[in-house]
N, C-alpha and C positions, 0 to 999 in steps of 0.2 A: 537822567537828570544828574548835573553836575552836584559835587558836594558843597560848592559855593552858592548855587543858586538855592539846594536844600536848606540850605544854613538860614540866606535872608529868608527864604519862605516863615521857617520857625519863626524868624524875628515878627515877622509880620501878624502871623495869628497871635491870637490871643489866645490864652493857657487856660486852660478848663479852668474852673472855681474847684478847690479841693471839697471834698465828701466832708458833710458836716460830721462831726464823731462825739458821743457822748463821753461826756469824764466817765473815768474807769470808777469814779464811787459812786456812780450813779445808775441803779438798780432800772432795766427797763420798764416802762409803765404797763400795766398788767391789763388783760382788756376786761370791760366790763362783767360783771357775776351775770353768770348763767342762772335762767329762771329757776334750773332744778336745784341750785346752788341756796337758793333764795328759799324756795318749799320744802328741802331739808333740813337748811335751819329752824326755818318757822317750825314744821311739824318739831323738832325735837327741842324746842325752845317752850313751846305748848303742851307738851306732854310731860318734859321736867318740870311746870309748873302745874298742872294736874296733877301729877303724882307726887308731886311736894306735898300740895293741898290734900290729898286724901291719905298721904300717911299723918299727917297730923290729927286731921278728923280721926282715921282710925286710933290714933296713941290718945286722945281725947277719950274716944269712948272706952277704950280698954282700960285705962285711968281709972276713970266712974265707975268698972265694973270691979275693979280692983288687981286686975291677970296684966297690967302692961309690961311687957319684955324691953326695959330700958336699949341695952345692945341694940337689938331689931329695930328699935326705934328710930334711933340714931343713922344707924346703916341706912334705914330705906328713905329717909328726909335728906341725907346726904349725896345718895346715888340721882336723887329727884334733883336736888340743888346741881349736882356735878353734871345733869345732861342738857339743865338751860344752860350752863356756862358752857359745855361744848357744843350745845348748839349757835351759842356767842361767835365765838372763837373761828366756828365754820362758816361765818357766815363774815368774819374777817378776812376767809382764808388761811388759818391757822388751823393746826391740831386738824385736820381732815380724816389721818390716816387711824386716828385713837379714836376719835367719833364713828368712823366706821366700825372698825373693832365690837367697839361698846354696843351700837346700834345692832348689830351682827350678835353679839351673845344674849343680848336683852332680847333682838328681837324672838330666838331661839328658844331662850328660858320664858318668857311668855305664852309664845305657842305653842307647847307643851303643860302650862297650866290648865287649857280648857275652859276656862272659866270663860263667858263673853268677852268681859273686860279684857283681860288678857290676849285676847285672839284678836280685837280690835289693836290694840295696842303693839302687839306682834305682826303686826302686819303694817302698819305704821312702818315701825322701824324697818321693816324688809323693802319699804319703800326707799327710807332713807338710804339704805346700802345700797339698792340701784341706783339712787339718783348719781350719790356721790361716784359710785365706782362709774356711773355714764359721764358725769364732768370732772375725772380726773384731770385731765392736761389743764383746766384752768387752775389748781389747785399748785402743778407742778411746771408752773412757767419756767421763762428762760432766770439762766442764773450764771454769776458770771463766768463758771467751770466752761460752761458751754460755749463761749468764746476760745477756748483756747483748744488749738488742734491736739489729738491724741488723747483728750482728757474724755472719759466718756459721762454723758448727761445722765442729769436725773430722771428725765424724761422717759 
């Protein structure tokens, strides 16, 4: 083929449509939460508010009986408050990798109480860190580092 005939040929077709491209400040759309995503919030969204509720019950009765540990108090209604909010946050997709953490030492220091409650609630949590640690990659989508060659992901 000559280069004159190649030339008109060009002229002739028509030029692909360019690849649509998202603006650079525009964060890829994440896909849908994973059920487990879903069940480990809930569980630790219902057992920070269980254990809200029953350190309070408990600082109530210890009150009435006169022995209440201000401190311990506090502590253990605050760790209840702090693991509905991480179960919030997780179920935003935030804070994942501290919600695990937390679920992982709770669920730890629980099963090692022996108590029933404790062993139910220890194993809860040990729920929760499989789930979570099973739906990491939804937690740790694409970001815009991973766009750029040589950069390596979070992933």
């Amino acid at each position: 083929m000559t280069e004159r005939a190649r030339e008109r040929r060009e002229r002739l077709e028509p030029e692909p449509p360019p690849a649509p491209r998202r603006p650079a400040d525009e964060r890829p759309e994440r896909p849908r939460r994973p059920a487990g995503v879903e069940l480990a919030a809930a569980i630790m969204i219902v057992s920070g508010a269980v254990s809200t509720l029953v350190s309070i019950q408990a600082a109530m009765t210890l009150a009435a009986e006169g022995a209440l540990d201000e401190p311990l108090v506090v502590v253990s209604i605050a760790i209840g408050v702090a693991t509905v909010v991480l179960g919030l946050l997780v179920r935003a997709g935030r804070a994942w990798l501290v919600a695990l953490n937390v679920a992982a030492v709770a669920g730890f220091l629980e099963l090692i109480s022996g108590s029933p409650a404790g062993l139910l609630f220890g194993a809860l949590d040990i729920v929760v860190v499989a789930l979570l640690m099973r739906d990491r990659p939804w937690f740790t989508g694409a970001d815009e580092q991973d766009d750029e060659p040589g950069e390596p992901g979070r992933g």
